[in-house]
C-alpha positions as CSV (number, residue, x, y, z in Angstrom):
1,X,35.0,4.3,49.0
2,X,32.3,4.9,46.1
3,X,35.7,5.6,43.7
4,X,37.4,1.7,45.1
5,X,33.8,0.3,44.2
6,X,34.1,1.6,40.4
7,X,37.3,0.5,39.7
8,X,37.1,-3.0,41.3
9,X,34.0,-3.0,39.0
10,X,36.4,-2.4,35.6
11,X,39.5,-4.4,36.5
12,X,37.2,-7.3,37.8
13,X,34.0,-7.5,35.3
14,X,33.7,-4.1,32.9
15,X,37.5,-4.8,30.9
16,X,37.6,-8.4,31.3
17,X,34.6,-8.8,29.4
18,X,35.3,-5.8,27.3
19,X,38.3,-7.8,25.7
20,X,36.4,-11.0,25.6
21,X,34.5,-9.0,23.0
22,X,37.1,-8.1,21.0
23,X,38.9,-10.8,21.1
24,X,35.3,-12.6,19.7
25,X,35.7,-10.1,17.4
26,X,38.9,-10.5,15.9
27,X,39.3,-14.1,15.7
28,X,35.4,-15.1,14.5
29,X,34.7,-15.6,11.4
30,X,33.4,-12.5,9.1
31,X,34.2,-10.0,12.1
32,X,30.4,-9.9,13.1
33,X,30.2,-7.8,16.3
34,X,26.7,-8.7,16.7
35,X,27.8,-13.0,16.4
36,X,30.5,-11.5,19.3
37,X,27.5,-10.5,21.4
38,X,25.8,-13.7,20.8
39,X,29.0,-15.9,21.5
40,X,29.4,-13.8,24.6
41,X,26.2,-13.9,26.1
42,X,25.8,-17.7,25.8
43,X,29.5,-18.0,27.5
44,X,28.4,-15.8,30.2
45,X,24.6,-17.7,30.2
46,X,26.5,-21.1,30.8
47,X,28.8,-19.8,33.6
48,X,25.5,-18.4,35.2
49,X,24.1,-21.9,34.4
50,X,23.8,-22.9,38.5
51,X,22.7,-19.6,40.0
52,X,19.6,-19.7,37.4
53,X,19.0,-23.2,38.4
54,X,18.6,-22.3,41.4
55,X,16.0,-19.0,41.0
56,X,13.7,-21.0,38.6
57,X,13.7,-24.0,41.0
58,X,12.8,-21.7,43.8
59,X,10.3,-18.9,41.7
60,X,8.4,-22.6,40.5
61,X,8.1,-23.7,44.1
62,X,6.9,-20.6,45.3
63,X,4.2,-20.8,43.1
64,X,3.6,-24.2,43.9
65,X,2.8,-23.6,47.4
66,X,1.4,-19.6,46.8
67,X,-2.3,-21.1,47.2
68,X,-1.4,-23.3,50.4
69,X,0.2,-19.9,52.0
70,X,-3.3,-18.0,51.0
71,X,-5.2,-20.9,53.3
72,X,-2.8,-20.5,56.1
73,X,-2.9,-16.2,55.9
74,X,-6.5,-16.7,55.9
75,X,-6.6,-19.8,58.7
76,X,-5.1,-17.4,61.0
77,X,-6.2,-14.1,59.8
78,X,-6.7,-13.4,63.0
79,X,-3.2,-14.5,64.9
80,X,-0.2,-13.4,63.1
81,X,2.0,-15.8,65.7
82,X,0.6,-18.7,64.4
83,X,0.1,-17.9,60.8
84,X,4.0,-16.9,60.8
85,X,4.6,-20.3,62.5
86,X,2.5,-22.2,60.0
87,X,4.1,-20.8,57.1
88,X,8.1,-21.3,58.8
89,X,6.4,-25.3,58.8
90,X,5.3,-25.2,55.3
91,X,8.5,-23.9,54.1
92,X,10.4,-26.5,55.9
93,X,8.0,-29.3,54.9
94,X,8.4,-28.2,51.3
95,X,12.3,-27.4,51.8
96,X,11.7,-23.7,49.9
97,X,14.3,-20.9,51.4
98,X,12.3,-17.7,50.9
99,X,16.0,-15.9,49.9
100,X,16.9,-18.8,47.8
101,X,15.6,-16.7,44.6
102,X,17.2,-13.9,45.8
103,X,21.2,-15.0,46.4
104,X,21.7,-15.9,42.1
105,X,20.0,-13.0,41.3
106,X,22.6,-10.8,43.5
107,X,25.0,-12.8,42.1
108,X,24.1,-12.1,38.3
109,X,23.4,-8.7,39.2
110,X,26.8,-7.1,38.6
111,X,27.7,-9.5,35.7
112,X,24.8,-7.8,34.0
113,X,25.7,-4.7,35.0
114,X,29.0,-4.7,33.0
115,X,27.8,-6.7,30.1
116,X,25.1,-3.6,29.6
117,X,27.6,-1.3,29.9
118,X,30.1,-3.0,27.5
119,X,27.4,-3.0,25.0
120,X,26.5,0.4,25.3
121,X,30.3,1.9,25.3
122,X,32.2,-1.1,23.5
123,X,31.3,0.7,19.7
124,X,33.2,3.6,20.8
125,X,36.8,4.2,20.0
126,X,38.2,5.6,23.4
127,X,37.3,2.7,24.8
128,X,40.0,0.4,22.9
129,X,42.3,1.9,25.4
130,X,41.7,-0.5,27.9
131,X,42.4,-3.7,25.6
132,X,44.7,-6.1,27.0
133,X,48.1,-5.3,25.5
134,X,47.8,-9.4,23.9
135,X,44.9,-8.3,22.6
136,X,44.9,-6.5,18.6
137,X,43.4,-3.5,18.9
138,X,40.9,-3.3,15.4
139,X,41.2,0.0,14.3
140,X,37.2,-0.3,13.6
141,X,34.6,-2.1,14.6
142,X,31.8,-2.3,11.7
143,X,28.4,-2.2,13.7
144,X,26.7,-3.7,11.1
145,X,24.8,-7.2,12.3
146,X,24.9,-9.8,9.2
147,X,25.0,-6.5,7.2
148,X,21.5,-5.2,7.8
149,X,21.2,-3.9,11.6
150,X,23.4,-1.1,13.0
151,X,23.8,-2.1,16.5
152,X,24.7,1.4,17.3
153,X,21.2,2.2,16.7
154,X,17.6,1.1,17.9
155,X,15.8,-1.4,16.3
156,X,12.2,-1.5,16.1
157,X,12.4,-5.1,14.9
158,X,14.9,-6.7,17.3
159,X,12.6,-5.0,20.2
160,X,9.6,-6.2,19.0
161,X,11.6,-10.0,19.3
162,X,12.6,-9.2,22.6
163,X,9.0,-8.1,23.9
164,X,8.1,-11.5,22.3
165,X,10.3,-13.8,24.1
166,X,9.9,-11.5,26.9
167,X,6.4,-12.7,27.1
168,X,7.2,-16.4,26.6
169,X,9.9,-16.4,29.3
170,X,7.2,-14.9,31.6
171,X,4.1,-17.1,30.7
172,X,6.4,-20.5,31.3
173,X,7.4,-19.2,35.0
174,X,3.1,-17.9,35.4
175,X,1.2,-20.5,37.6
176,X,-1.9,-21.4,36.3
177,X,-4.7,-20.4,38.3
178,X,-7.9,-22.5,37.3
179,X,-10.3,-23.4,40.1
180,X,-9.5,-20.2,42.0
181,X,-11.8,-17.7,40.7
182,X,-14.2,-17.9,43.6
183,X,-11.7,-16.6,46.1
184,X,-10.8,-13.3,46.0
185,X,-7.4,-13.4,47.1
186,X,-6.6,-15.8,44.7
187,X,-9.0,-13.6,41.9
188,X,-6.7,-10.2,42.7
189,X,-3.3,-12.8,42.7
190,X,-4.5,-13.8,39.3
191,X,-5.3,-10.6,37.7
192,X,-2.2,-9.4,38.9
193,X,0.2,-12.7,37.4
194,X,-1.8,-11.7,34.1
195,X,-1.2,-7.9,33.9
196,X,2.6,-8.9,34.9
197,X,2.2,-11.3,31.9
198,X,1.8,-8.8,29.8
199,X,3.3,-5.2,31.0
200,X,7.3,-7.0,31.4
201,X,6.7,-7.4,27.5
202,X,5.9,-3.7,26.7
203,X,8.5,-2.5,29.1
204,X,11.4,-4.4,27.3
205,X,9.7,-3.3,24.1
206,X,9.6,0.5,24.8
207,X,12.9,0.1,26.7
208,X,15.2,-1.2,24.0
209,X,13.1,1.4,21.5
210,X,16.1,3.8,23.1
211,X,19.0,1.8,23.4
212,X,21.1,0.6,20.8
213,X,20.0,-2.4,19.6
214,X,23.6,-4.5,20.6
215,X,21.8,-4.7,23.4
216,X,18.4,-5.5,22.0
217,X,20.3,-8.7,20.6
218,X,21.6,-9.5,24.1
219,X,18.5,-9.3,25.5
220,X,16.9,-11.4,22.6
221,X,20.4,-14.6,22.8
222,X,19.3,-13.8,26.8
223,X,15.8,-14.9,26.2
224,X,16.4,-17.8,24.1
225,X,18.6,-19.0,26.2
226,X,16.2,-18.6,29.6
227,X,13.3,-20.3,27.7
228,X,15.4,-23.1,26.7
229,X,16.4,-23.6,30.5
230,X,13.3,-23.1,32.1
231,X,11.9,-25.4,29.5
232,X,14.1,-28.6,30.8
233,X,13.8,-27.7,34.2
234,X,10.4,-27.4,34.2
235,X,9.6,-30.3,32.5
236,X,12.2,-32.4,34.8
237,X,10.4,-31.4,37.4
238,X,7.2,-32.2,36.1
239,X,8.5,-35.6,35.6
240,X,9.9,-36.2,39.0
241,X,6.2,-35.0,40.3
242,X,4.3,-37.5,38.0
């Protein structure tokens, strides 16, 4: 079963977006496998496009009513019937599904999955194998990014970016929390939202300090891209609310 799984994984995602690659690859201009990964992750970004909708919608709801579902956990401390009835009312009153988050990121997941793996293996010579027979197989692939980073390698610079736009990705999505300090529910929510703020940073930093930095460059077109589409959602929401 575990076997069907793996290869339904490379016919249906792993090789398809394997040759993708190289196809990038062999038809860009200046054979730049590192402006392959950046074409490729934006292609893949916009055919995401309505699943992430959908989880930054939902994660900025969810922080939007986070302090009305603190009053009702504490309104009803004491009767867990009600306070799971008041919340079911809430959500229904502000139309939030509490999986909606959760269904695009399962969708991404496996996407992701294969575009990691691509960018780990797709350097290596054995795997030209699987190219598509319409496909020219390179007999190389020069890892060199605009001729100064070897994405077969770590780079200290291209994680630092990352754990940069790491950060600003996380701070847009971070409710702001002024006016709660007296509460202490609220006071432990917000020193955790601020710890998170800054610990997904240094994990994608000291992650991508071991991996080759092809995917350090995903991860940084990945971030880009998220900040520039939380940034219009966000602020069309905003509108619609003032």
């Amino acid at each position: 079963m575990f076997e069907v799984i793996i290869n339904a994984f490379n016919i249906v995602l792993y090789r398809p977006i394997f040759n993708i690659l190289i196809l990038f690859y062999n038809y860009l201009p200046g054979h730049d496998f590192g402006v392959s990964i950046i074409v490729l992750t934006i292609i893949i970004r916009l055919a995401l496009y309505p699943t992430s909708v959908k989880a930054i919608k939902s994660q900025k709801t969810l922080n939007y009513i986070q302090p009305k579902i603190k009053e009702i956990q504490e309104k009803y401390k004491e009767d867990k019937e009600k306070q799971a009835q008041a919340i079911m009312e809430l959500y229904k009153k502000e139309k939030f599904n509490p999986f909606g988050g959760c269904l695009p990121i399962l969708i991404q997941l496996p996407v992701l999955i294969a575009l990691f793996q691509v960018l780990k293996n797709g350097l290596l010579s054995e795997q030209f194998s699987i190219i598509y027979s319409f496909i020219p197989a390179p007999q190389s692939i020069n890892p060199l990014f605009l001729g100064l980073v070897n994405l077969t390698q770590a780079s200290v610079a291209i994680a630092i970016f990352a754990g940069i736009l790491q950060f600003l990705q996380t701070k847009m999505i971070t409710p702001k929390t002024k006016g709660q300090k007296n509460k202490k529910g609220s006071d432990f929510a917000a020193i955790m939202q601020k710890q998170m703020l800054y610990f997904f940073p240094f994990l994608t930093f000291f992650i991508l300090l071991r991996l080759p930095s092809a995917i350090g460059l995903y991860w940084m077109v990945n971030s880009i891209f998220s900040i520039g589409q939380q940034y219009l959602i966000l602020k069309k929401q905003s509108s619609k609310n003032d």
